[in-house]
C-alpha positions as a Markdown table, in Angstrom:
| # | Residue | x | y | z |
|---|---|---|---|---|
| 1 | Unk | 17.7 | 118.5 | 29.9 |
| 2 | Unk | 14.2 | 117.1 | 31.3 |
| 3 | Unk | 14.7 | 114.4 | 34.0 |
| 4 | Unk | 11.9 | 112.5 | 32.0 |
| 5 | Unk | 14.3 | 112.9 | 28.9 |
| 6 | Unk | 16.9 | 111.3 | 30.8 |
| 7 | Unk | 17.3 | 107.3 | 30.0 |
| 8 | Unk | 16.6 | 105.0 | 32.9 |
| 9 | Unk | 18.6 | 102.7 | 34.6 |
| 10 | Unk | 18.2 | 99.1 | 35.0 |
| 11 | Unk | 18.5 | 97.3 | 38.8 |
| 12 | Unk | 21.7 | 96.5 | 38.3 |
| 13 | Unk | 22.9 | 99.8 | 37.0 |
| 14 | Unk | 21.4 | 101.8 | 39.9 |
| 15 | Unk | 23.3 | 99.8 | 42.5 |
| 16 | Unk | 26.7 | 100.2 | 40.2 |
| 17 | Unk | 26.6 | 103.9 | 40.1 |
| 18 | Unk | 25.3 | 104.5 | 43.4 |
| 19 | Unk | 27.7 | 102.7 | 44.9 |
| 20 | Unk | 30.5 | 104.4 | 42.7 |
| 21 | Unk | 28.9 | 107.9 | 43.4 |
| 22 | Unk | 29.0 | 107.4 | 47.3 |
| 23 | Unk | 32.8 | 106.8 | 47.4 |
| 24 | Unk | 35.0 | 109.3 | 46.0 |
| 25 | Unk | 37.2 | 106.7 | 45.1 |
| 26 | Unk | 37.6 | 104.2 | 42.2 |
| 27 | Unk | 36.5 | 100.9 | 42.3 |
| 28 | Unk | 37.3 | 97.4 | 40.7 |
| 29 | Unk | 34.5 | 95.3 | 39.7 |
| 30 | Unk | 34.9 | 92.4 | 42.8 |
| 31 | Unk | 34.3 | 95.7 | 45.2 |
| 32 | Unk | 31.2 | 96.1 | 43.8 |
| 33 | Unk | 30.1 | 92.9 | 44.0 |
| 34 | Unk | 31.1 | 92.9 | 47.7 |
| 35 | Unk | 29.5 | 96.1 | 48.5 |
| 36 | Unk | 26.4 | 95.2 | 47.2 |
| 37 | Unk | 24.9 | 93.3 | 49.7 |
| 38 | Unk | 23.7 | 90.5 | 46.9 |
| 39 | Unk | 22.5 | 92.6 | 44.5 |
| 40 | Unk | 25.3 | 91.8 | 42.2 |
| 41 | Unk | 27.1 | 88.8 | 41.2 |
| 42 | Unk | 30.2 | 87.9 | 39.9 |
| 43 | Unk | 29.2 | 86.0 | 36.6 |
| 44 | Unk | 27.6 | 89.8 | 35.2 |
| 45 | Unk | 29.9 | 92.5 | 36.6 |
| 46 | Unk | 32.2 | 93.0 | 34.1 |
| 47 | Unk | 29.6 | 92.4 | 31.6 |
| 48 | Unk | 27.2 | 95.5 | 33.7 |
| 49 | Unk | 30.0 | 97.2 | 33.7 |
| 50 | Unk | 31.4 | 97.0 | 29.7 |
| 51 | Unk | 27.3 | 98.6 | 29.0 |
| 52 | Unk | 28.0 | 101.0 | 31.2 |
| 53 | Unk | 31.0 | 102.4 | 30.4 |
| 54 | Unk | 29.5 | 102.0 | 26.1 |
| 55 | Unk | 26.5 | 104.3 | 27.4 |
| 56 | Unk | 28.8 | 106.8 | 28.9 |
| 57 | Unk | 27.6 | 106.7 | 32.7 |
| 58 | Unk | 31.2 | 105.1 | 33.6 |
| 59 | Unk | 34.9 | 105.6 | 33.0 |
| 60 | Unk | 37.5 | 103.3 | 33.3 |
| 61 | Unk | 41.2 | 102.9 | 33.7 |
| 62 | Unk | 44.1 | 99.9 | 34.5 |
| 63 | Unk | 45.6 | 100.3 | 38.0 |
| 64 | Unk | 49.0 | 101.1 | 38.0 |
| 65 | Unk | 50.6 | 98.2 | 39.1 |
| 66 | Unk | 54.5 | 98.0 | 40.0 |
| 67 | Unk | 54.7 | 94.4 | 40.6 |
| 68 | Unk | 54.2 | 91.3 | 38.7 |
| 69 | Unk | 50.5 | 91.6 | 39.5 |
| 70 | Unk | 47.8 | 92.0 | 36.4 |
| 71 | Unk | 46.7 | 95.4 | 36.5 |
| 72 | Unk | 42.2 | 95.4 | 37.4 |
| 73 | Unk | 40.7 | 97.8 | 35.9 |
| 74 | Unk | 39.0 | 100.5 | 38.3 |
| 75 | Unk | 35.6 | 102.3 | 37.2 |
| 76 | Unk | 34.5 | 105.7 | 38.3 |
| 77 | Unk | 31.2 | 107.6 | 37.2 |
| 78 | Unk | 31.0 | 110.4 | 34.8 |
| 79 | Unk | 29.0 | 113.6 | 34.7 |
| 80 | Unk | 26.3 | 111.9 | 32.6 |
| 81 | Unk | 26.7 | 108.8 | 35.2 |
| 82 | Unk | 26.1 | 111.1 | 37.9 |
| 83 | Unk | 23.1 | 113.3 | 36.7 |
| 84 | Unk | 21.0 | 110.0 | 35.3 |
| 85 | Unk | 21.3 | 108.4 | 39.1 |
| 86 | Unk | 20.1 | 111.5 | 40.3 |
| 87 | Unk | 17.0 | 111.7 | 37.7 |
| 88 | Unk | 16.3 | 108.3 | 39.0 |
| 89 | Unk | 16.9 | 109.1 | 42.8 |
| 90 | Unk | 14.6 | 112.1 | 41.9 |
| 91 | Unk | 12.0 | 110.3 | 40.4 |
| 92 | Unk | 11.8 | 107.1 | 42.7 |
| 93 | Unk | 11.2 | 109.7 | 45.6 |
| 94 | Unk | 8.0 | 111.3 | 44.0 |
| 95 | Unk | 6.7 | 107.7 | 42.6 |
| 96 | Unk | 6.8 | 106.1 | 45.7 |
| 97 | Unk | 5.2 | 108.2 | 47.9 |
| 98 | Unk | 2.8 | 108.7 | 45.3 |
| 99 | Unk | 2.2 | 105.1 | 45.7 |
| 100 | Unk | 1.9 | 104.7 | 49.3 |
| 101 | Unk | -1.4 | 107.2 | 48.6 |
């Protein structure tokens, strides 16, 4: 597959799956929002993340919760996930230099 065949991601859905694809662990949705330096809020996670998961760039499951506590759900990236971010990486690093010219 063509990186320009691949679909692009919006803002949001950059900073999701980058931050997912920098930690080989799964995340909850809150952790995102923390570990994104502003980028995303709390109102639209879930929301981000729901579209995400429909397009196939995420996977989810409940934690597995012994206690009383409500299970969160934790998000990962799959293969598709993965390979779009890096079209994108790929094609922000030749645009912007391109740019700069």
């Amino acid at each position: 597959m063509n990186t320009q065949d691949l679909p692009r991601l919006s803002p949001k859905e950059f900073v999701v799956l980058s931050l997912l694809v920098s930690n080989s662990k799964e995340w909850y949705g809150l952790q995102l929002v923390g570990a994104s330096d502003g980028k995303l809020k709390r109102g639209t996670i879930y929301v981000t993340l729901a579209r995400m998961q429909d397009k196939g760039y995420l996977t989810s499951r409940k934690e597995d919760v012994e206690s009383a506590t409500i299970p969160r759900r934790l998000y990962k990236p799959t293969g598709l996930g993965r390979t779009v971010l890096s079209a994108q990486e790929q094609y922000i690093n030749r645009v912007i230099p391109a740019l700069a010219h």
